[in-house]
N, CA, C and O atoms as CSV, one atom per row, in Angstrom:
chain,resi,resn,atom,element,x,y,z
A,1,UNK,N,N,-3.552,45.707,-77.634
A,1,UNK,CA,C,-3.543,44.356,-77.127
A,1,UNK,C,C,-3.783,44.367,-75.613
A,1,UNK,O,O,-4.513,43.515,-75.107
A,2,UNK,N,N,-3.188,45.309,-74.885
A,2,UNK,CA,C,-3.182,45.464,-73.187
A,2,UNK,C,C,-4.869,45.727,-73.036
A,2,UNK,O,O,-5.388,45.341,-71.989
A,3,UNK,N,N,-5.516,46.218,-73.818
A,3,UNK,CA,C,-6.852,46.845,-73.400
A,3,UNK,C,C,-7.633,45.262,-73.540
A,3,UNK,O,O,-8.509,44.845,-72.783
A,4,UNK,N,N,-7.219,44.750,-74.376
A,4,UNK,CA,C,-8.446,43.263,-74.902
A,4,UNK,C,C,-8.064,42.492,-73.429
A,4,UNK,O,O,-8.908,42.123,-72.612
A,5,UNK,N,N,-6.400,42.319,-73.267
A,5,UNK,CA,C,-5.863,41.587,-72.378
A,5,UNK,C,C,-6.703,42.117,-70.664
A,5,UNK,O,O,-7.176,41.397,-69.784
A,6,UNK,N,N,-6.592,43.716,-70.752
A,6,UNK,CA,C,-7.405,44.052,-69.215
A,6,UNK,C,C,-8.663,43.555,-69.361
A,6,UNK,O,O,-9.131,43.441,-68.228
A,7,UNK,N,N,-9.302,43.266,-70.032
A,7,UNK,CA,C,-10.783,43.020,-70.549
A,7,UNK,C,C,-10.797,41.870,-70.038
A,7,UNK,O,O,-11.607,41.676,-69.131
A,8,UNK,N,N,-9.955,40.831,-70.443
A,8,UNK,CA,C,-10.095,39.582,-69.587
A,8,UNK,C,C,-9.904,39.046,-68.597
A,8,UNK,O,O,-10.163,37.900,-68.227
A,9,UNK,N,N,-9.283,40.140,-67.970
A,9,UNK,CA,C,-8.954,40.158,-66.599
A,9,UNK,C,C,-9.849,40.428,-65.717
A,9,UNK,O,O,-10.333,39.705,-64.846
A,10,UNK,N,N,-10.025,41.381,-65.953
A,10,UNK,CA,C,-11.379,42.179,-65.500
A,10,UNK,C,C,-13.120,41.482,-65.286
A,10,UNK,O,O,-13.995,41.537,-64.422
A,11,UNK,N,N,-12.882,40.656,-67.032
A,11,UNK,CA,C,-14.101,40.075,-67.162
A,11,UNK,C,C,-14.974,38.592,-66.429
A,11,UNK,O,O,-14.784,38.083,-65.324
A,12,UNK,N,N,-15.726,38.279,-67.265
A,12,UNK,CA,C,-16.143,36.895,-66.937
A,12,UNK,C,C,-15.634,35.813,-66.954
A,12,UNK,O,O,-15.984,34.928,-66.173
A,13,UNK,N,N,-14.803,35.674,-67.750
A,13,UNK,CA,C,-14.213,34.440,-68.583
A,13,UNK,C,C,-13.857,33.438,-67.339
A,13,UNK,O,O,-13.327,33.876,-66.318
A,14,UNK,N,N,-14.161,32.179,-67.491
A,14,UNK,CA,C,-14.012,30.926,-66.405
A,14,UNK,C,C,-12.444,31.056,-66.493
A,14,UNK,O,O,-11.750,31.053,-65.476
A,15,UNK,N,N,-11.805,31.195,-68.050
A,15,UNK,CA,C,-10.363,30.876,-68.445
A,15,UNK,C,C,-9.697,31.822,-69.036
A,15,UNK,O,O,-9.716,32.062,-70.243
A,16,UNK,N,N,-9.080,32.394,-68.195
A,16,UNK,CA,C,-8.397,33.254,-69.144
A,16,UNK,C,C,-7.202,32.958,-69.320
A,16,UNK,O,O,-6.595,33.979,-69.643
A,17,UNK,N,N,-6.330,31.796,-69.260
A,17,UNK,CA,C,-5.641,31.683,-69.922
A,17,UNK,C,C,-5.510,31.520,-71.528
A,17,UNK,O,O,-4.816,31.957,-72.447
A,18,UNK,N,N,-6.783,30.473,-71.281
A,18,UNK,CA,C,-6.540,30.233,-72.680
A,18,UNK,C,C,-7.499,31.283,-73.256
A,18,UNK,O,O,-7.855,30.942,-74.384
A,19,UNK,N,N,-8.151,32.698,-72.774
A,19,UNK,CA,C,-8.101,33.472,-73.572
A,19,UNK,C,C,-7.353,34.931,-73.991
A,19,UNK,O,O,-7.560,35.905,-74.716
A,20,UNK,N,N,-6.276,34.384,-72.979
A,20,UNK,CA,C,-5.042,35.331,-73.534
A,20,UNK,C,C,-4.735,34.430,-74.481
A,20,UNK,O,O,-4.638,34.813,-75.647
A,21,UNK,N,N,-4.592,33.487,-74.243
A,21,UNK,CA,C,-3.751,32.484,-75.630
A,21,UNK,C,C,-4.088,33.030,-77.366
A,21,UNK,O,O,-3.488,33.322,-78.401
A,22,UNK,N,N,-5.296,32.932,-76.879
A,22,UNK,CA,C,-6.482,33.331,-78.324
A,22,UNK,C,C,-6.023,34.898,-78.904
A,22,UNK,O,O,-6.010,35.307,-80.065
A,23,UNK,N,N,-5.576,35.751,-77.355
A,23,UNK,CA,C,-5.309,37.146,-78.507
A,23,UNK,C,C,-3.631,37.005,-78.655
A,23,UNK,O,O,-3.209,37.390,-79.746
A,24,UNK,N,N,-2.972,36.679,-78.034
A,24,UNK,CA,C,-1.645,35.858,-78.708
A,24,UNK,C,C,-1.472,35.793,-80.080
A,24,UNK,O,O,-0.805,36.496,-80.839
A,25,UNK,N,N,-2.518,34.377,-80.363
A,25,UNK,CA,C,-2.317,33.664,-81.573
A,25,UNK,C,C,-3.683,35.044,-82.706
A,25,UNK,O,O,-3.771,35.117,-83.932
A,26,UNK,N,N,-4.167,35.549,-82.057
A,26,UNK,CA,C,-4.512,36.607,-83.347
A,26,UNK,C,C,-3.714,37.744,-83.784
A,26,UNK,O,O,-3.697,38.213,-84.922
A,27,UNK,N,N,-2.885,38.245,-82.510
A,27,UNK,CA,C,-1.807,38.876,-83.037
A,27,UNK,C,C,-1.055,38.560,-83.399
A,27,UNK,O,O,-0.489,39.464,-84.013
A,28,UNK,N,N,-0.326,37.277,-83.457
A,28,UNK,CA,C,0.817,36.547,-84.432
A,28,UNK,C,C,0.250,36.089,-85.762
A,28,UNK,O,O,0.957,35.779,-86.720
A,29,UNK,N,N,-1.027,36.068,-85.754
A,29,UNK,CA,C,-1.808,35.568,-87.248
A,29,UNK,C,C,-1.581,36.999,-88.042
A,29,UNK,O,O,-1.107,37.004,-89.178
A,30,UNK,N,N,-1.907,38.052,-87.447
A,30,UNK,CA,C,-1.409,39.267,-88.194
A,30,UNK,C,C,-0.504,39.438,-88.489
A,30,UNK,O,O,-0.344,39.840,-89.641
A,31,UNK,N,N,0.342,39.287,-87.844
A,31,UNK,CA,C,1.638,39.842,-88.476
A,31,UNK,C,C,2.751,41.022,-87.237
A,31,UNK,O,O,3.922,41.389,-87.333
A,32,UNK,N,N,1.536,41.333,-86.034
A,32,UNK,CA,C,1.993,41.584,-85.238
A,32,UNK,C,C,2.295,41.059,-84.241
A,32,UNK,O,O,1.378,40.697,-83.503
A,33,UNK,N,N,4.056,40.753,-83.733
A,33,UNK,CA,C,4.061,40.541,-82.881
A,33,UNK,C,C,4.085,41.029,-81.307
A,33,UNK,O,O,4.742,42.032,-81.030
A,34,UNK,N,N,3.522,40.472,-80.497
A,34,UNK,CA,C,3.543,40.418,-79.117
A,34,UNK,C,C,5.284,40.464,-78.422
A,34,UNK,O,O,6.110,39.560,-78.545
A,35,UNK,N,N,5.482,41.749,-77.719
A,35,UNK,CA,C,7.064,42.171,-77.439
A,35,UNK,C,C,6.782,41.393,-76.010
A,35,UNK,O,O,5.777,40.749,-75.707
A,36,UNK,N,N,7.845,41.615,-75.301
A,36,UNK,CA,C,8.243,40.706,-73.857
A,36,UNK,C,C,7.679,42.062,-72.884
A,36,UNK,O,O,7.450,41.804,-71.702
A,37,UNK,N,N,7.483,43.325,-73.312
A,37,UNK,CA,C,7.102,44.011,-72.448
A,37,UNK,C,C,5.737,43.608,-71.966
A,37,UNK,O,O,5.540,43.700,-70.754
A,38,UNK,N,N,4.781,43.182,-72.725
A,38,UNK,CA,C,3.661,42.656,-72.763
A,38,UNK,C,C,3.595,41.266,-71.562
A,38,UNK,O,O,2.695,40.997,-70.767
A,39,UNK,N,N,4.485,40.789,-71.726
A,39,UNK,CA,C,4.766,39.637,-70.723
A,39,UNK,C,C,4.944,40.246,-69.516
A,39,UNK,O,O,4.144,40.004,-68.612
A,40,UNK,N,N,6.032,41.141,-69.314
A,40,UNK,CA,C,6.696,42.176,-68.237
A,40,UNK,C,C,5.359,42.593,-67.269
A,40,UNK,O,O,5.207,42.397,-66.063
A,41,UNK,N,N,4.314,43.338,-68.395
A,41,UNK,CA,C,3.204,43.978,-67.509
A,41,UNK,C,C,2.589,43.148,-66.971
A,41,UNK,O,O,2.514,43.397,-65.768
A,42,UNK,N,N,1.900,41.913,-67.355
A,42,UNK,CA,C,1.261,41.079,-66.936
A,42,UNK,C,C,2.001,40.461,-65.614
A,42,UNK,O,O,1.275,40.068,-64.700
A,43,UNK,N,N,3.132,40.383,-65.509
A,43,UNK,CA,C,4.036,40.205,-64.049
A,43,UNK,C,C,3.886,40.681,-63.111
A,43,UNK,O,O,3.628,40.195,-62.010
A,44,UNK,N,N,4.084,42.082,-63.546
A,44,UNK,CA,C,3.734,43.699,-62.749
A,44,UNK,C,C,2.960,43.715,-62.246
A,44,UNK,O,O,2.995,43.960,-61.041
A,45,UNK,N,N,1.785,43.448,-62.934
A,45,UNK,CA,C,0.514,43.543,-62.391
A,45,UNK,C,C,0.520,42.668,-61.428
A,45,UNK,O,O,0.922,42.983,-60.308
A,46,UNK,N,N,0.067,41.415,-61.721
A,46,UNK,CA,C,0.379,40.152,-60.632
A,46,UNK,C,C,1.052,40.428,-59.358
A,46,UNK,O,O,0.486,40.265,-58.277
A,47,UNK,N,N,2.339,40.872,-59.488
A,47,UNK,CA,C,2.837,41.231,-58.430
A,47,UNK,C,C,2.063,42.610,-57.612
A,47,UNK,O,O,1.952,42.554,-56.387
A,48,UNK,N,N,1.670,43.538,-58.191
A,48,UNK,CA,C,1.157,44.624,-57.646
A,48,UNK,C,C,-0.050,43.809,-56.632
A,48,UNK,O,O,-0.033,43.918,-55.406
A,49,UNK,N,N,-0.719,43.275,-57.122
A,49,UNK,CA,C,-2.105,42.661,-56.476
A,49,UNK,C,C,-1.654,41.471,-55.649
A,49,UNK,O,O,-2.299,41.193,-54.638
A,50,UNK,N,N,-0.209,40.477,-56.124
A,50,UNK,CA,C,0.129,40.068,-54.207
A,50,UNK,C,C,0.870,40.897,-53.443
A,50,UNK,O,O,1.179,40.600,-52.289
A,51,UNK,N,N,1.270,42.166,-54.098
A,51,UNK,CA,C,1.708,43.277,-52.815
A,51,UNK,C,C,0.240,43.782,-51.592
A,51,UNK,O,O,0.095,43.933,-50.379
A,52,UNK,N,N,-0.713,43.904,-53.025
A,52,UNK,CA,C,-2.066,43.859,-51.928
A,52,UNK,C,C,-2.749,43.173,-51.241
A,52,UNK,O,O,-3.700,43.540,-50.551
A,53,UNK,N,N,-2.047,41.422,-51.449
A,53,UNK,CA,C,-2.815,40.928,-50.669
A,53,UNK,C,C,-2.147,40.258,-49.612
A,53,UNK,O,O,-2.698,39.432,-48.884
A,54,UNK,N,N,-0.465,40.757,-49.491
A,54,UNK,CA,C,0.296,40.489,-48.604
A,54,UNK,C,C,-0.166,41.495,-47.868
A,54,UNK,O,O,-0.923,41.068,-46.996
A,55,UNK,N,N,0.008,43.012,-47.840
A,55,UNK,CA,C,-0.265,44.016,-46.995
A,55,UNK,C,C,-1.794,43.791,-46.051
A,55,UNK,O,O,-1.933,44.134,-44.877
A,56,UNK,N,N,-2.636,43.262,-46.743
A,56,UNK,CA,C,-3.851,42.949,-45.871
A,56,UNK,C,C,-3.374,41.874,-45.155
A,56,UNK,O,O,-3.036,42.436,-44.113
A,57,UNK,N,N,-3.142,40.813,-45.023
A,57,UNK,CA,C,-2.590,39.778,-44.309
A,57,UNK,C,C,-2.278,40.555,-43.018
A,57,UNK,O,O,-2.848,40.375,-41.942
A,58,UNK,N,N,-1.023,41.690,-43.337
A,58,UNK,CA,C,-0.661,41.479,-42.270
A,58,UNK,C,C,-0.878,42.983,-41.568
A,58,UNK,O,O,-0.449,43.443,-40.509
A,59,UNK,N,N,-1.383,43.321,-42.189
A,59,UNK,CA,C,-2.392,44.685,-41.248
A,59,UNK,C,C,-4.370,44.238,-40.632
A,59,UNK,O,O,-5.103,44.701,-39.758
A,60,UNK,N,N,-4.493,43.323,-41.509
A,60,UNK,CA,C,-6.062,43.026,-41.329
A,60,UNK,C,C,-6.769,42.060,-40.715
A,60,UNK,O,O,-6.173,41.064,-41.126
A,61,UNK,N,N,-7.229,41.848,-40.341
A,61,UNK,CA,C,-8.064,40.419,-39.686
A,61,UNK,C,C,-8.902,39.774,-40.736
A,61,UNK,O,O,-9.886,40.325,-41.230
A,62,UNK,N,N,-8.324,38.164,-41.172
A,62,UNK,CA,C,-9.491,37.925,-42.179
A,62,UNK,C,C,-10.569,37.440,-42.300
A,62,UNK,O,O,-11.231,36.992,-43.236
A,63,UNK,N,N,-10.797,37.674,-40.407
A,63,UNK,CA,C,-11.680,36.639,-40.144
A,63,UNK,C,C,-12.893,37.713,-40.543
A,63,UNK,O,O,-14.041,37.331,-40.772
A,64,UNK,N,N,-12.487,39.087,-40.594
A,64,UNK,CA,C,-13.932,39.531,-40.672
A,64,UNK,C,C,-14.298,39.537,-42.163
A,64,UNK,O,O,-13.495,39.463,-43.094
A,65,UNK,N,N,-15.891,39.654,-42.261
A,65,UNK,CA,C,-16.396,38.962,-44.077
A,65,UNK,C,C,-15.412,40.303,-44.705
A,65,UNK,O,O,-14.365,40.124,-45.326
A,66,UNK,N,N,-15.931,41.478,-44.430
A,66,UNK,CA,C,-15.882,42.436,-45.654
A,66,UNK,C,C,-13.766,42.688,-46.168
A,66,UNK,O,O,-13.129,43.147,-47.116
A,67,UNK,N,N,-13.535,42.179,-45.109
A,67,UNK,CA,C,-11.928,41.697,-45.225
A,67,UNK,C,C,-11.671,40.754,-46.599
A,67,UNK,O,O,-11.409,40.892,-47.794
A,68,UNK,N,N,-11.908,39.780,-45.677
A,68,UNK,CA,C,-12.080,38.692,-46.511
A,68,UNK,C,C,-12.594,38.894,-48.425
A,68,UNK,O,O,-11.844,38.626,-49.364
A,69,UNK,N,N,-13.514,39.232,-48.504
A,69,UNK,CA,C,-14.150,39.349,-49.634
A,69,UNK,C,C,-13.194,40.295,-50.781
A,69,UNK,O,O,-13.111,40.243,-52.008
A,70,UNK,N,N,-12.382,41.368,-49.508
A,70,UNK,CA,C,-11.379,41.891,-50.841
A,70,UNK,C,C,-10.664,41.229,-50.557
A,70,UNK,O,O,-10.289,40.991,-51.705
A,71,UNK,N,N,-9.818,40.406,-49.750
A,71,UNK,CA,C,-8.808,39.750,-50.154
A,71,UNK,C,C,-8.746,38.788,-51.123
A,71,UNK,O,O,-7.906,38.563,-51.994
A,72,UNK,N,N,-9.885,38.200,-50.797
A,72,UNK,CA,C,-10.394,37.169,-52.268
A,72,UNK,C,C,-10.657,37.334,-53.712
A,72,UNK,O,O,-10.840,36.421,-54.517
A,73,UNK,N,N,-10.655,38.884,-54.001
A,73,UNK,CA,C,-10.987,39.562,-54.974
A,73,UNK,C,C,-9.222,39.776,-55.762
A,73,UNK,O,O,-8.708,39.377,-56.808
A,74,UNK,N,N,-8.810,40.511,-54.736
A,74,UNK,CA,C,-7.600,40.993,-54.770
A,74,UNK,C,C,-6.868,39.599,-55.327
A,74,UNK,O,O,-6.244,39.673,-56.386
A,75,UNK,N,N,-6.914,38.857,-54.911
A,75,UNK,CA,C,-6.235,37.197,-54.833
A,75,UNK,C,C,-6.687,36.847,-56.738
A,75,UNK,O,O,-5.728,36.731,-57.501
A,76,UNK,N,N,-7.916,36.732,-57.239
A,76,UNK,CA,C,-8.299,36.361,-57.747
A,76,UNK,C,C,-8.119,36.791,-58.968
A,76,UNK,O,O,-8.223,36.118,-59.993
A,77,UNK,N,N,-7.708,38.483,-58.833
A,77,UNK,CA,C,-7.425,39.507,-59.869
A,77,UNK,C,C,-5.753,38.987,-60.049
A,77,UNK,O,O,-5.330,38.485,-61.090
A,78,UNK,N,N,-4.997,39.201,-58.928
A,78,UNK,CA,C,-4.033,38.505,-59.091
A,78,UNK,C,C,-3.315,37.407,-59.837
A,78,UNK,O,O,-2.229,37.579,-60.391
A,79,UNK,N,N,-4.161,35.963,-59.816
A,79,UNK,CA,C,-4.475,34.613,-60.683
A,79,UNK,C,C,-4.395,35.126,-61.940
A,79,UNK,O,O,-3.450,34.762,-62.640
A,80,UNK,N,N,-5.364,36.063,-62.465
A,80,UNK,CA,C,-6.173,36.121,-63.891
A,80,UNK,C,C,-4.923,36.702,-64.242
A,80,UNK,O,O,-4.441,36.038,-65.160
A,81,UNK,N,N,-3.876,38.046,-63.780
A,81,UNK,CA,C,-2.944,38.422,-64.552
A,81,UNK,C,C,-1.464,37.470,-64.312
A,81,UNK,O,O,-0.385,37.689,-64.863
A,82,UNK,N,N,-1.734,36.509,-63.453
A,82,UNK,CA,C,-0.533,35.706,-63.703
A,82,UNK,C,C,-1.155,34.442,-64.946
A,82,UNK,O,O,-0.283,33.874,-65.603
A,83,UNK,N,N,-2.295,34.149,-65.148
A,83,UNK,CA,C,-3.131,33.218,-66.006
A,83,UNK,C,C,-2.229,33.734,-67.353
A,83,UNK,O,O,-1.443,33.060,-68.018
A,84,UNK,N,N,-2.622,35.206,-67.532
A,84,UNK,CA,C,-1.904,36.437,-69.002
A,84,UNK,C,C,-0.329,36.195,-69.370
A,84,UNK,O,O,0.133,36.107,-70.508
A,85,UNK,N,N,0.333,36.116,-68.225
A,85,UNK,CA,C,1.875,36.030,-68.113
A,85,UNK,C,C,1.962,34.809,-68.381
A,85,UNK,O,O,3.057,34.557,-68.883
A,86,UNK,N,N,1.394,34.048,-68.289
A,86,UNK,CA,C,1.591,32.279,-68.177
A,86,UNK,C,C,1.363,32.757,-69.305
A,86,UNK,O,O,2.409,33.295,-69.670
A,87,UNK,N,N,0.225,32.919,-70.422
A,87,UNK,CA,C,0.068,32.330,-71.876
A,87,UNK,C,C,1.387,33.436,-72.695
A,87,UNK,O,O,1.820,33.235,-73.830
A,88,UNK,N,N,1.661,34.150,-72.121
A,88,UNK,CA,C,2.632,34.817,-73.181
A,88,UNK,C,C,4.112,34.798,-72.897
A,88,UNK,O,O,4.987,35.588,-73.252
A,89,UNK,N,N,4.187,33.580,-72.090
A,89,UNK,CA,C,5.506,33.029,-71.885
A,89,UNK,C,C,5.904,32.137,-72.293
A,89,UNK,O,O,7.055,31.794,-72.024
């Protein structure tokens, strides 16, 4: 489930909430359920990536582009695994 879930993180998707939602509700259609650790990581993560984008803040200048561009990345990766935690909460 973590590998489909990095996939959407990672990926294109405009929404990934609602396409964590989707592997949610296919693993509860099986028969398997989704444990709270699953929730846990998706936190983790989130938090790991605003640990990275606090630490640039305040070591970096954001005025310059190539700054900027990972912080925005970093920020954005961030979103998508709190998007994951949101649907499996």
């Amino acid at each position: 489930m973590r590998e489909r879930l990095e996939t959407i993180v990672w990926g294109a998707e405009v929404d990934p909430y609602s396409h964590a939602l989707d592997v949610k509700y296919d693993y509860w259609m099986r028969g398997k359920y989704f444990d709270k650790s699953t929730r846990e990581w998706a936190m983790e993560k989130s938090d790991e990536y605003q640990t990275r984008c606090s630490a640039m803040l305040e070591k970096c200048d954001l005025s310059h582009p190539g700054v900027c561009v990972l912080y925005d990345h970093y920020n954005k990766i961030r979103n998508r695994y709190w998007a994951v935690y949101e649907a499996f909460s």
